[in-house]
Structure formats: C-alpha cells, structure tokens
C-alpha positions in Angstrom: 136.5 81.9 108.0 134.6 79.4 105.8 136.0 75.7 105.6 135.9 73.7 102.4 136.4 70.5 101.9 139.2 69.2 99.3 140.4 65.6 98.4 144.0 65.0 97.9 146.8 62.3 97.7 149.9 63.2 99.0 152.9 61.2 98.7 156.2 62.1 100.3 154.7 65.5 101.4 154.2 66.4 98.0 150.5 66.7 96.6 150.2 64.3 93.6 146.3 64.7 93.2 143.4 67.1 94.2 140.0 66.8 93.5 139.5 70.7 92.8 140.8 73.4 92.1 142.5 75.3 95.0 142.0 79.2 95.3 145.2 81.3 94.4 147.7 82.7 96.8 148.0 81.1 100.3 145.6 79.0 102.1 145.7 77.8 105.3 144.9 74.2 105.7 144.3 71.6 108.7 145.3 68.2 107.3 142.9 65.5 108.7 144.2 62.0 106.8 143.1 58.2 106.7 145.8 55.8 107.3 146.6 53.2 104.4 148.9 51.3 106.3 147.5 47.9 107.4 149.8 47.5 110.0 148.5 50.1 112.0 144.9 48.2 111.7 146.3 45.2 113.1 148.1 47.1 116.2 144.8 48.8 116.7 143.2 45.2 116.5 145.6 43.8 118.5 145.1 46.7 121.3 141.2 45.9 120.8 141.7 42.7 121.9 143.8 43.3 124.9 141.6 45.6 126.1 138.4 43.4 125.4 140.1 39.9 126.4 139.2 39.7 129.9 134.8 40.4 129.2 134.0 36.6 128.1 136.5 34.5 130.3 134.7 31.1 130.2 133.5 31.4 126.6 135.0 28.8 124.1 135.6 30.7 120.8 135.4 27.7 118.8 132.2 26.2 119.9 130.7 29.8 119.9 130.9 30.2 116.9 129.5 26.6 115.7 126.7 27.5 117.6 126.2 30.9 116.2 126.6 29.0 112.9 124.4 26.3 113.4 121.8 29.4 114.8 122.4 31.3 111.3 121.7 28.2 109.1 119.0 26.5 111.0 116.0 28.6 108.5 117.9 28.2 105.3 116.8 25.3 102.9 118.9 23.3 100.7 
C-alpha cells in the first residue's frame, strides 16, 4: 500500500477543499488533523504549567524577567 499525502478543509464532516485531485472509486484514508481551536491551546498551556509549576519555586517571575531584559539590552546602542 502506498501513502500519499493530500490537503483538505473539512467543515462539518463535509470536505470543502483539497489540494489535489483524489483517485476515483474508494480510498481508504487515516485522518491526521491540526486543531484550530484556541481554546484547546490554552488548556494545553494551562496543563503545561501545572505540570511545570513546582521546577523554579523561589524564582520571582517579575524580576526574572527584568533581569533577562536588562541582560538582552545591555550590547545594544541607542
């Protein structure tokens, strides 16, 4: 069996676009799809987080990050 690769949009289970043309008859397919919602992102952020929170437990995000800034800028002229 040979895989090809095919781009489509499909909305409401109904293809709406397809970057080629498909052979005729029957094919089986395996859908492999990239979320659009950007809810999902922030649930998978948020999860990132949780799972990460505990690593830097003494760290002060706000003055970490003015020194990381003041690091970034300290070779620039102006």
């Amino acid at each position: 069996m040979t895989h090809k690769i095919a781009k489509a949009l499909i909305e409401n289970g109904q293809i709406k676009y397809i970057d080629k043309k498909l052979p005729s008859g029957r094919i089986q397919v395996h859908l492999i799809y990239d979320e659009l919602d950007q809810d999902t992102q922030r649930v998978k952020a948020k999860e990132l987080v949780h799972l990460t929170a505990g690593i830097y437990r003494n760290i002060e995000p706000e003055v970490e990050s003015h020194l990381l800034r003041e690091d970034w800028e300290r070779n620039v002229e102006g």
